[in-house]
One Martini backbone bead per residue (centre of mass of N, CA, C, O) as a GRO file, in nm:
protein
  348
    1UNK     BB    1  14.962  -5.762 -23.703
    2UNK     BB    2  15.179  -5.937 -23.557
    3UNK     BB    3  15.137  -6.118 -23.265
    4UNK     BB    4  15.381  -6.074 -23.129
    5UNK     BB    5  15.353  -5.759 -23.126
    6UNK     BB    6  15.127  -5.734 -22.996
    7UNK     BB    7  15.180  -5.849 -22.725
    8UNK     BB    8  15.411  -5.676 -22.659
    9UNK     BB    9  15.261  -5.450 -22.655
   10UNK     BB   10  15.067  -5.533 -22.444
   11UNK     BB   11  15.281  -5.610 -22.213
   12UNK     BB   12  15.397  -5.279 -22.223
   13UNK     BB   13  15.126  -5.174 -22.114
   14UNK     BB   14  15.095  -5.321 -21.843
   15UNK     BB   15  15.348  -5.283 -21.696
   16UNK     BB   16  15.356  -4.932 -21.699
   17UNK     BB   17  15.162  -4.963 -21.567
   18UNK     BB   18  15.237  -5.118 -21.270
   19UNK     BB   19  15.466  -4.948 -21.228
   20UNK     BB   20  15.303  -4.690 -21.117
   21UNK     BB   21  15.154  -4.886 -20.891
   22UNK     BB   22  15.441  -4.937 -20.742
   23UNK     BB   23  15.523  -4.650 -20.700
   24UNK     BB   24  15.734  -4.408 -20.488
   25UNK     BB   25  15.860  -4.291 -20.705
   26UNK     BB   26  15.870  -4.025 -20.991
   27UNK     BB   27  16.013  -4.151 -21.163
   28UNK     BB   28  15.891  -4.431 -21.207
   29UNK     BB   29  15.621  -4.318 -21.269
   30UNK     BB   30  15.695  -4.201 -21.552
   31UNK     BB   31  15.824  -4.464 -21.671
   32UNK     BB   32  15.532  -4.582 -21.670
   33UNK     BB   33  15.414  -4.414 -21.874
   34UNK     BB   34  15.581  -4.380 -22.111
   35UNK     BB   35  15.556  -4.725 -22.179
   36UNK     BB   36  15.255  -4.664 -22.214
   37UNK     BB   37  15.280  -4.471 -22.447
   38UNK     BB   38  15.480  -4.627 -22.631
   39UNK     BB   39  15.254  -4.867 -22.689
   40UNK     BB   40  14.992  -4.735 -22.814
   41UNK     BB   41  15.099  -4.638 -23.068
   42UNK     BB   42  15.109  -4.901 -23.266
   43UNK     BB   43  14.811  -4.903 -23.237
   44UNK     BB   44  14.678  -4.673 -23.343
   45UNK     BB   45  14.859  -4.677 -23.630
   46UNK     BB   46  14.826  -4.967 -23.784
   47UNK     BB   47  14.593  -4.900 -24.025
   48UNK     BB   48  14.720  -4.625 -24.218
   49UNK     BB   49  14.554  -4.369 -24.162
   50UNK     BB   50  14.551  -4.059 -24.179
   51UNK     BB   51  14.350  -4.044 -23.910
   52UNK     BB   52  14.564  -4.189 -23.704
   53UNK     BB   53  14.796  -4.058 -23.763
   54UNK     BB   54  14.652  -3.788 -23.651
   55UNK     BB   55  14.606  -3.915 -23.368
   56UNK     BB   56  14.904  -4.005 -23.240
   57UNK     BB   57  15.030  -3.727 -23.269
   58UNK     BB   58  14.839  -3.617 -23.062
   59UNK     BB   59  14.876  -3.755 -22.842
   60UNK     BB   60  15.204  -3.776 -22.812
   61UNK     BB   61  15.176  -3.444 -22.731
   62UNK     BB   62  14.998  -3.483 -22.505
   63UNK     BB   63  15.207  -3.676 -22.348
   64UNK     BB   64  15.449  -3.526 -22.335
   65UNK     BB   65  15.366  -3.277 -22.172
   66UNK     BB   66  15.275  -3.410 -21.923
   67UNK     BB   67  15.549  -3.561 -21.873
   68UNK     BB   68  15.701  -3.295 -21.836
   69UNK     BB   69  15.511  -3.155 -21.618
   70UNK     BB   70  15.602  -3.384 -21.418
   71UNK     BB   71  15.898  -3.358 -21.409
   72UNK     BB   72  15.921  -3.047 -21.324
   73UNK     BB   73  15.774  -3.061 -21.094
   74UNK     BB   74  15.921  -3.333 -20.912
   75UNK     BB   75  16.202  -3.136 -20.940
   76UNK     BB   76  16.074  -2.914 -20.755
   77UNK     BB   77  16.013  -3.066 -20.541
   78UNK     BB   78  16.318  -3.149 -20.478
   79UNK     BB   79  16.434  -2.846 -20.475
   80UNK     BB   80  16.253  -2.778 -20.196
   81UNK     BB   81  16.217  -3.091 -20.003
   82UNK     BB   82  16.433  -3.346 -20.113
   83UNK     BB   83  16.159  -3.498 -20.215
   84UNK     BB   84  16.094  -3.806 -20.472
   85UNK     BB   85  15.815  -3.857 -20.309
   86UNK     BB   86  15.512  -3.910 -20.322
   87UNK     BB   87  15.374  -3.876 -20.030
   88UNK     BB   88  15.593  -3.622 -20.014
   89UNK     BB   89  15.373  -3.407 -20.155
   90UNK     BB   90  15.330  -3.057 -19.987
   91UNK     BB   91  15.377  -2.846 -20.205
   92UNK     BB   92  15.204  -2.631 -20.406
   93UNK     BB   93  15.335  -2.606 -20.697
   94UNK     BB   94  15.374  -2.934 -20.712
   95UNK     BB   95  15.069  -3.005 -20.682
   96UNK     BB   96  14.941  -2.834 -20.957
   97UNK     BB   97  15.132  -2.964 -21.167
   98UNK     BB   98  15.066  -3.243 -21.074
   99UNK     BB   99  14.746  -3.180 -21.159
  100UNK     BB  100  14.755  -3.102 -21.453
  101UNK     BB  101  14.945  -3.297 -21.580
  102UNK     BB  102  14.689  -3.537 -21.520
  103UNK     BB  103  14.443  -3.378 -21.648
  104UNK     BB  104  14.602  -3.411 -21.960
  105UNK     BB  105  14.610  -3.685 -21.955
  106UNK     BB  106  14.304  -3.803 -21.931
  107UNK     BB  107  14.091  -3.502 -22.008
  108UNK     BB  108  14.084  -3.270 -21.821
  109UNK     BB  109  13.932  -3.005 -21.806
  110UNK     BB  110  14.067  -2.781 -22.020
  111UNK     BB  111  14.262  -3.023 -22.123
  112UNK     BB  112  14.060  -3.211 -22.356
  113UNK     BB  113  14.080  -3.171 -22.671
  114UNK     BB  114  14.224  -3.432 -22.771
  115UNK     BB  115  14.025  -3.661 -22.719
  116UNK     BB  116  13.789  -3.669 -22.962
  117UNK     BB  117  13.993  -3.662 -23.177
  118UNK     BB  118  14.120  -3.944 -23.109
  119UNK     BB  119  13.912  -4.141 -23.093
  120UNK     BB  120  13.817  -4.064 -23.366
  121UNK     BB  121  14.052  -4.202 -23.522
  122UNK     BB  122  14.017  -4.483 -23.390
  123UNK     BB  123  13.914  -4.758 -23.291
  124UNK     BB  124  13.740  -4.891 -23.066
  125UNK     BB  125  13.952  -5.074 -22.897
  126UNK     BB  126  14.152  -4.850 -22.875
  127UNK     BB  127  13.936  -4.647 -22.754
  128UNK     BB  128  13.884  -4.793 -22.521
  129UNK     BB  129  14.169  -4.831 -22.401
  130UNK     BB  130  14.153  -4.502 -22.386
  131UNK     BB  131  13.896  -4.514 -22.165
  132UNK     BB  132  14.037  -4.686 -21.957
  133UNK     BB  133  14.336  -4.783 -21.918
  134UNK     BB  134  14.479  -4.503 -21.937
  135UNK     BB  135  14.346  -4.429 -21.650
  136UNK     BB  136  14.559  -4.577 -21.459
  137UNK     BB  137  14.747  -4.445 -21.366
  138UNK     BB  138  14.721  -4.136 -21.329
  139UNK     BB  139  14.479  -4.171 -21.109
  140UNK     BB  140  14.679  -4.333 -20.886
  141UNK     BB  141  14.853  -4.065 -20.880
  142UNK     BB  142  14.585  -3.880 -20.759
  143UNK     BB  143  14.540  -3.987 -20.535
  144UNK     BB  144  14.828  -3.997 -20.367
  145UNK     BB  145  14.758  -3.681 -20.324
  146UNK     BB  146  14.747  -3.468 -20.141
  147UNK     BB  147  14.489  -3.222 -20.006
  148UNK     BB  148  14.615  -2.901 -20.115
  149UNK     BB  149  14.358  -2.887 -20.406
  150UNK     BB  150  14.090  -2.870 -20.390
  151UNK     BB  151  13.985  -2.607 -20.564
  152UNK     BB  152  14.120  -2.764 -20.845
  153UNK     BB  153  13.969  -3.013 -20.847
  154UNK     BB  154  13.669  -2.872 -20.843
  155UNK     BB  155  13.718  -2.755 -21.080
  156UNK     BB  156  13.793  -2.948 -21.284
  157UNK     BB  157  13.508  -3.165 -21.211
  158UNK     BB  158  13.268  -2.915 -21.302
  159UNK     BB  159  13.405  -2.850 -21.566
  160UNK     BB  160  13.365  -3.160 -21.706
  161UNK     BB  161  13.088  -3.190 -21.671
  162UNK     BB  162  13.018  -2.969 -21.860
  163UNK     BB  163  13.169  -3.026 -22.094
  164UNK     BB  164  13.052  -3.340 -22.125
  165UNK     BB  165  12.757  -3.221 -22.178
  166UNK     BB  166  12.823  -2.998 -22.409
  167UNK     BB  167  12.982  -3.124 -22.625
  168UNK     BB  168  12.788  -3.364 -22.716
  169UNK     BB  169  12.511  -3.213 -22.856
  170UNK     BB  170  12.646  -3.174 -23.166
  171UNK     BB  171  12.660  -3.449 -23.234
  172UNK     BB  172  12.783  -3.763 -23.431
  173UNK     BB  173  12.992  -3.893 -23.351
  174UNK     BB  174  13.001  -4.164 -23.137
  175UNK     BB  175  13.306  -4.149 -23.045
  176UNK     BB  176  13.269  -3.824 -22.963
  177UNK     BB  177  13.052  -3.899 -22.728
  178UNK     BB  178  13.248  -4.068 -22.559
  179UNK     BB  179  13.434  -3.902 -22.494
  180UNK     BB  180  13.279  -3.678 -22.321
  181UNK     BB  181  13.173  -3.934 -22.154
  182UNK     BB  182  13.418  -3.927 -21.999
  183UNK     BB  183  13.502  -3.659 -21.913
  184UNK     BB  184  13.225  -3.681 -21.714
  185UNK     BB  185  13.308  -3.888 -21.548
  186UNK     BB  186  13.590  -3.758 -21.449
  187UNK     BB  187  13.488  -3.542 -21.290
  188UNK     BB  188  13.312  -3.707 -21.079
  189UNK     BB  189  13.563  -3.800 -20.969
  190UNK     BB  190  13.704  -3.581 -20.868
  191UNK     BB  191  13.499  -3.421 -20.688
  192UNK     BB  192  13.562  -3.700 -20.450
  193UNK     BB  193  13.860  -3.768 -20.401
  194UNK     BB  194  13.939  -3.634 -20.149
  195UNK     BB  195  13.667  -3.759 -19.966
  196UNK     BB  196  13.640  -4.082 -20.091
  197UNK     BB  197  13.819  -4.300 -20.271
  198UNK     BB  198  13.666  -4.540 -20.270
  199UNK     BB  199  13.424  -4.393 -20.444
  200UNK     BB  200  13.649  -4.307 -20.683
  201UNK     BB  201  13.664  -4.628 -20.755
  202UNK     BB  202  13.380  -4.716 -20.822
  203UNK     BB  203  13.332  -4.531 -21.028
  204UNK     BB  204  13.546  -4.597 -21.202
  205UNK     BB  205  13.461  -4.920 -21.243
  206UNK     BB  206  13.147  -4.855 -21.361
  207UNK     BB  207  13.268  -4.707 -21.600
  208UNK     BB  208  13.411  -4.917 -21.725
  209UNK     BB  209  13.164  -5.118 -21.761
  210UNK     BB  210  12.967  -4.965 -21.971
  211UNK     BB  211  13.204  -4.863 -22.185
  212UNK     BB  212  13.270  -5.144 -22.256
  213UNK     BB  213  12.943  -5.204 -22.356
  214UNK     BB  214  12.936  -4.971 -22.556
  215UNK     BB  215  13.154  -5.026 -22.743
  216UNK     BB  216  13.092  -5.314 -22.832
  217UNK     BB  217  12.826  -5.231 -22.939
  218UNK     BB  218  12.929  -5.058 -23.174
  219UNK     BB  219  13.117  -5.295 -23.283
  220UNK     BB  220  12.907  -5.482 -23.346
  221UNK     BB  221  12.754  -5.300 -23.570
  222UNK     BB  222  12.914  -5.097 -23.718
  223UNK     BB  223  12.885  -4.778 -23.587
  224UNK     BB  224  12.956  -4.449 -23.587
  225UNK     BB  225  12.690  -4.278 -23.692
  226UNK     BB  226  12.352  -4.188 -23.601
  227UNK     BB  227  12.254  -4.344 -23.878
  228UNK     BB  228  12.394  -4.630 -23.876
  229UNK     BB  229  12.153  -4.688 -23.607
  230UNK     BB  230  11.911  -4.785 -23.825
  231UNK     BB  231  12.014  -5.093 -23.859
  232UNK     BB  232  12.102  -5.235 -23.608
  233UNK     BB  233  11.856  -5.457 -23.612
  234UNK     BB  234  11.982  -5.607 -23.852
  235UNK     BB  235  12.207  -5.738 -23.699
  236UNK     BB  236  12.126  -5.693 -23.395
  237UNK     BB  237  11.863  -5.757 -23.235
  238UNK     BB  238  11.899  -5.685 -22.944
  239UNK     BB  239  11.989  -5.373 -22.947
  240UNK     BB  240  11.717  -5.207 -22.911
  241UNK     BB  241  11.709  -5.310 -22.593
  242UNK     BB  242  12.017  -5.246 -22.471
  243UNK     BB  243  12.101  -5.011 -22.550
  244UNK     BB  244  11.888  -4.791 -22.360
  245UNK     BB  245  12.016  -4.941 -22.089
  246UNK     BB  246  12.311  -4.822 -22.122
  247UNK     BB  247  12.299  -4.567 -22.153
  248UNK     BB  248  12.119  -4.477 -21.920
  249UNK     BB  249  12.354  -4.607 -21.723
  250UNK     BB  250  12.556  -4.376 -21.809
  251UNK     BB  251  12.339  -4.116 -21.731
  252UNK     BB  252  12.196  -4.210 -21.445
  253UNK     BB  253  11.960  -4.406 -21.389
  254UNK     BB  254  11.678  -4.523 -21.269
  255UNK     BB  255  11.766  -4.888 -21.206
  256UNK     BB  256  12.057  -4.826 -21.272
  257UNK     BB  257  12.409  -4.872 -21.226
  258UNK     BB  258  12.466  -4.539 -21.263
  259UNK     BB  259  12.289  -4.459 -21.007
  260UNK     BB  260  12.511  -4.523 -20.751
  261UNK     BB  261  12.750  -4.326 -20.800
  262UNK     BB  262  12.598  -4.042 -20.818
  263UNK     BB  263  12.448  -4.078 -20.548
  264UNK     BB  264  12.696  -4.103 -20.353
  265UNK     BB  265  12.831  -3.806 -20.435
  266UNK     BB  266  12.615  -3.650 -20.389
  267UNK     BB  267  12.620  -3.722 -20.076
  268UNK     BB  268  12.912  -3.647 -20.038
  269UNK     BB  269  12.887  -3.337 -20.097
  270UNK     BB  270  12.632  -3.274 -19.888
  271UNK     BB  271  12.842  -3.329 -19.633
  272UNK     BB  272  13.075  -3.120 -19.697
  273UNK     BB  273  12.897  -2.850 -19.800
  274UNK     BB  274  12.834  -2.874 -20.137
  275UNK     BB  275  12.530  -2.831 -20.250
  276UNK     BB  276  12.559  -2.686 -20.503
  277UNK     BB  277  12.764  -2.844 -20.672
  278UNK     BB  278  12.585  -3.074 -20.665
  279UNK     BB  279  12.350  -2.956 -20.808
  280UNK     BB  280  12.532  -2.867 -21.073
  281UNK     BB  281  12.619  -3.171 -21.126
  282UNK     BB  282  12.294  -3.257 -21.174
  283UNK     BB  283  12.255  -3.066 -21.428
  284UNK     BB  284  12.471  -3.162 -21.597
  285UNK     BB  285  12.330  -3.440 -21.645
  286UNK     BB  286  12.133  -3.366 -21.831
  287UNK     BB  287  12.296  -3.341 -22.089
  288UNK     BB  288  12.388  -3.619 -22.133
  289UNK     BB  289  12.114  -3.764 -22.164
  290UNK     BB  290  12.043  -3.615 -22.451
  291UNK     BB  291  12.234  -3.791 -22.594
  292UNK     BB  292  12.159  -4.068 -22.505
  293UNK     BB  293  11.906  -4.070 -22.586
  294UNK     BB  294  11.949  -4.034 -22.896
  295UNK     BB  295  12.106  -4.305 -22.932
  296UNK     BB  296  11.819  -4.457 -22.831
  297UNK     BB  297  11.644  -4.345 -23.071
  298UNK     BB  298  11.803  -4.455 -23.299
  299UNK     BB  299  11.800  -4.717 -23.252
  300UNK     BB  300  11.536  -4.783 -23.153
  301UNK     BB  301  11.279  -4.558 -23.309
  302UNK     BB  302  11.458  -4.632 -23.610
  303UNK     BB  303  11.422  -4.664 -23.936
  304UNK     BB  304  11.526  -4.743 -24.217
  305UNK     BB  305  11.456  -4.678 -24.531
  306UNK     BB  306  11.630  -4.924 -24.653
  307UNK     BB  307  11.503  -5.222 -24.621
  308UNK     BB  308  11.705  -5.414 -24.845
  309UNK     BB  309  11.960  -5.309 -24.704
  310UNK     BB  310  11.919  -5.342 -24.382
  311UNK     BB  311  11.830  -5.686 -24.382
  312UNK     BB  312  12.122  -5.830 -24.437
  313UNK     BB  313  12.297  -5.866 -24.268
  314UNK     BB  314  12.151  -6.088 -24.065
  315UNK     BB  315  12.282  -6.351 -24.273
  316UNK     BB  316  12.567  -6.275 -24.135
  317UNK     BB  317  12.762  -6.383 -23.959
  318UNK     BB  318  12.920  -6.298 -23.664
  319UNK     BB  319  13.286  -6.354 -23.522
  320UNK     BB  320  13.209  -6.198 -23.255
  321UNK     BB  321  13.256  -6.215 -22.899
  322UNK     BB  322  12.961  -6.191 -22.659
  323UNK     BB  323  13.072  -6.227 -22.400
  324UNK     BB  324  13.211  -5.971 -22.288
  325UNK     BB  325  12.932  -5.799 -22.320
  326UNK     BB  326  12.734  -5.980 -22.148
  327UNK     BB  327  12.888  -5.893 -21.940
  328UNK     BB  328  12.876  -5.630 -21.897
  329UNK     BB  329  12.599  -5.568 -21.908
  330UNK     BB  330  12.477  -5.694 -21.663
  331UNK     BB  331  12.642  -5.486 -21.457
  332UNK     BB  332  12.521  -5.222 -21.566
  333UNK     BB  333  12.212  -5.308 -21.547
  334UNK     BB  334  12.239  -5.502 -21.223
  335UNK     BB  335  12.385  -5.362 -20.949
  336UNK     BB  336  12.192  -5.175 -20.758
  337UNK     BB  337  12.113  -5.355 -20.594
  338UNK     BB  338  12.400  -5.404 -20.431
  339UNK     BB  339  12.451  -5.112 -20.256
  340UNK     BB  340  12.447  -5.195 -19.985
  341UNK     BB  341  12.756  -5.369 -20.034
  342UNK     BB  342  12.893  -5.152 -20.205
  343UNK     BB  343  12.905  -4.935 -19.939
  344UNK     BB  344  13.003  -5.133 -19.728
  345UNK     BB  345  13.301  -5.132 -19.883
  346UNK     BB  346  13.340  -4.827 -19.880
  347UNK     BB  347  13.387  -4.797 -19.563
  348UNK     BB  348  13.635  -4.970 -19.500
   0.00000   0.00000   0.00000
């Protein structure tokens, strides 16, 4: 792909989301939404591989579906209250549609089907853009969103954990894996999203800085599918023993930096008196857990028996960038120290 069309679309990637997040109109809010969508499509599709071709034109009918439930909310919203601010959104019907339509953008279970399918056909990268990026303006719309469909977050919430639980054991492409993860940390940030808005987007944050760093160590190794991780020690040395710190930060293990977010959303849940929903949901995470596990078994603990073409690999230098691999790892994995002065900035 040309520099120039690169820019151009990256540059229309960044404006769709600032465009969402400066609006107070649900017109500019969609119009920043679909400039979203329509700058990603040429970057998923780029490779020329049937398998790409087929992730974007899933995606586009994914969000255009998306797109479409949340313009005829937001329409109906205003044939009922003459009303078509964000903030003025309380009838309970376009509350409803403009949160399921929300939840199929981003991938709350059970809207998630698209999820795994798409990242599975697209690179690392893009993947990654898919798994950050595309969830800031939908989710900034959902903070938004009055508190009068509580009981519908809390179902979405508890879905999308236990479905990126349980969809993820059964996997070997490292992709559609990180996919779940993704789907199992959306569900956490909804459960907190009505009672904490700040602790819903520092969960938001923390999830950034581990899955940047967990893409980008895959992307590192060029590593699909959990078979290609037993060679990984010979690409990058160092493999072995980050990645299953990673791993386990994604996971919410003390004494790493995810075990942060989680720990905060239970006490927040259980001061709400939502006590079961909360032990619930400390259980879907051992699910998670259990994948994380594999992949971190399979990197450190599994040698190829190829010794002689998997030794190999190490020879050629790679020209990947590793400063923002470090720099993402390290907060993954050393942030936990400092809860209590980012506890003490989410109460403000």
């Amino acid at each position: 792909m040309s520099p120039f069309i690169l820019a151009t679309l990256l540059f229309a990637l960044g404006l769709g989301t600032t465009i969402t997040f400066a609006s107070s109109h649900w017109l500019l809010a969609w119009m920043g939404l679909e400039i979203n969508t329509l700058a990603i499509l040429p970057l998923m599709a780029q490779l020329h591989h049937p398998r790409a071709v087929e992730a974007t034109t899933k995606y586009f009918v994914a969000q255009a579906t998306a797109a479409a439930m949340l313009m005829f909310a937001s329409g109906t919203n205003a044939w009922l209250t003459g009303q078509w601010n964000i903030q003025l959104l309380t009838h309970p019907l376009p509350v409803t549609l403009i949160t399921l339509a929300i939840g199929l953008k981003i991938g709350l279970a059970p809207m998630h089907s698209w999820l795994p399918e798409v990242i599975q056909g697209v690179d690392f990268i893009t993947g990654l853009i898919l798994s950050t990026w595309q969830k800031l303006a939908p989710f900034v719309l959902l903070l938004q969103l009055q508190p009068t469909n509580s009981a519908l977050l809390l179902a979405l919430g508890i879905a999308s954990t236990l479905v990126g639980g349980w969809g993820g054991l059964n996997q070997t492409q490292i992709r559609k894996i990180l996919a779940y993860s993704s789907i199992a940390h959306l569900g956490w940030m909804t459960l907190v999203l009505q009672y904490s808005t700040a602790l819903a987007v520092l969960t938001l944050i923390l999830y950034f800085t581990m899955t940047f760093s967990a893409f980008l160590l895959f992307k590192l190794n060029n590593s699909t599918t959990i078979n290609l991780l037993a060679m990984a020690w010979a690409k990058v040395p160092a493999a072995p023993i980050l990645a299953p710190l990673i791993l386990l930060s994604l996971a919410g293990l003390p004494p790493l930096t995810g075990f942060l977010s989680k720990w905060l959303i239970l006490q927040e849940l259980t001061k709400q008196g939502l006590a079961p929903l909360a032990t619930l949901a400390a259980l879907s995470a051992l699910l998670s857990l259990y994948f994380y596990l594999r992949l971190a078994y399979a990197l450190s603990l599994t040698i190829s028996p190829n010794t002689h073409i998997g030794t190999t690999p190490w020879r050629h230098p790679t020209s990947t960038s590793s400063l923002p691999f470090s720099a993402s790892t390290i907060a993954a994995i050393f942030l936990l120290p400092m809860a209590p002065a980012i506890a003490m900035l989410c109460s403000i």
